[in-house]
C-alpha positions in Angstrom: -14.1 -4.7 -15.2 -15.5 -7.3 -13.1 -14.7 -10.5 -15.7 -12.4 -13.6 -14.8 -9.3 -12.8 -16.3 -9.2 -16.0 -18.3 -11.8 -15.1 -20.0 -12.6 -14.0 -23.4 -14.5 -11.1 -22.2 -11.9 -9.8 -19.8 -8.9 -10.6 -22.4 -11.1 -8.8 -25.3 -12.2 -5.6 -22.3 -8.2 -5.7 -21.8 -6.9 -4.8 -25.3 -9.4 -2.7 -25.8 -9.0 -0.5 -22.8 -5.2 -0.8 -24.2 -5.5 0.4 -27.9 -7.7 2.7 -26.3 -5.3 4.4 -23.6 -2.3 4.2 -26.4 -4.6 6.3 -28.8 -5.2 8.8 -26.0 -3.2 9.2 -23.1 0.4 7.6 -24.4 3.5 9.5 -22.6 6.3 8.6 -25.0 5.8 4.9 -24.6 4.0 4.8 -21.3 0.3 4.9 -19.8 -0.4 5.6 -16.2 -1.4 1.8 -15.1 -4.4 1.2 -13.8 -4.7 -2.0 -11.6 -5.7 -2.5 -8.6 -1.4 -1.8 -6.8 -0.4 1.2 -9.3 -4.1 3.1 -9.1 -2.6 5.5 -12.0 0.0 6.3 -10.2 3.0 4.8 -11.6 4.0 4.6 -15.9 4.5 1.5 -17.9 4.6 -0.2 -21.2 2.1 -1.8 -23.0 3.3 -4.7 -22.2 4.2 -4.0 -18.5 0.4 -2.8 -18.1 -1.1 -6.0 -19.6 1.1 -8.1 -17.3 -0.1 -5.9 -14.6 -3.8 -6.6 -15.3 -3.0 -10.2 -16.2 -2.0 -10.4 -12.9 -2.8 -7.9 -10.5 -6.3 -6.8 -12.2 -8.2 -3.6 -12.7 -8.8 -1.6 -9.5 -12.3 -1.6 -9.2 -12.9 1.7 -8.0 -11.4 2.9 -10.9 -14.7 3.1 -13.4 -14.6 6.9 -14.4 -11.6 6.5 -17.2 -10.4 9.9 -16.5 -6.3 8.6 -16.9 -6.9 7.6 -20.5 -8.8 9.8 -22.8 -12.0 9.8 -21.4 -12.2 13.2 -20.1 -14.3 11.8 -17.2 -17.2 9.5 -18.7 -17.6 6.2 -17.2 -16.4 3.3 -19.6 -20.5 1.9 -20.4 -19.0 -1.3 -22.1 -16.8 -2.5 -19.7 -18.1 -0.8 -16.1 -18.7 -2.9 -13.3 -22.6 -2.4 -13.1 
């Protein structure tokens, strides 16, 4: 997601890719994280991957949600193009 992460858009994109993952691809309490250091390799809380994405940000390579419920269809509201 290619938004400043101040804004609303980014903050609104951000919870919904997290109500989203937490619906789909939850591991007891955990999702694989997807910014830009963990590349959906490493498990966290909600509120571990927020601060993550707060932070670090989405890794832009990562545009085919295939972690989180997608089943490998890009995410059309939030994709970088």
């Amino acid at each position: 997601m290619v938004a400043p992460r101040s804004s609303t858009r980014y903050l609104d994109g951000l919870d919904f890719i997290l109500i989203f993952a937490y619906e789909n691809s939850v591991q007891g309490d955990q999702i694989l994280c997807p910014c830009k250091e963990c590349k959906n390799c490493s498990w966290g809380s909600r509120k571990e991957v927020h601060e993550h994405l707060m932070c670090v940000e989405f890794d832009r390579n990562y545009t085919k949600w295939v972690f989180h419920g997608e089943c490998g269809s890009s995410n059309e509201m939030y994709s970088d193009e």
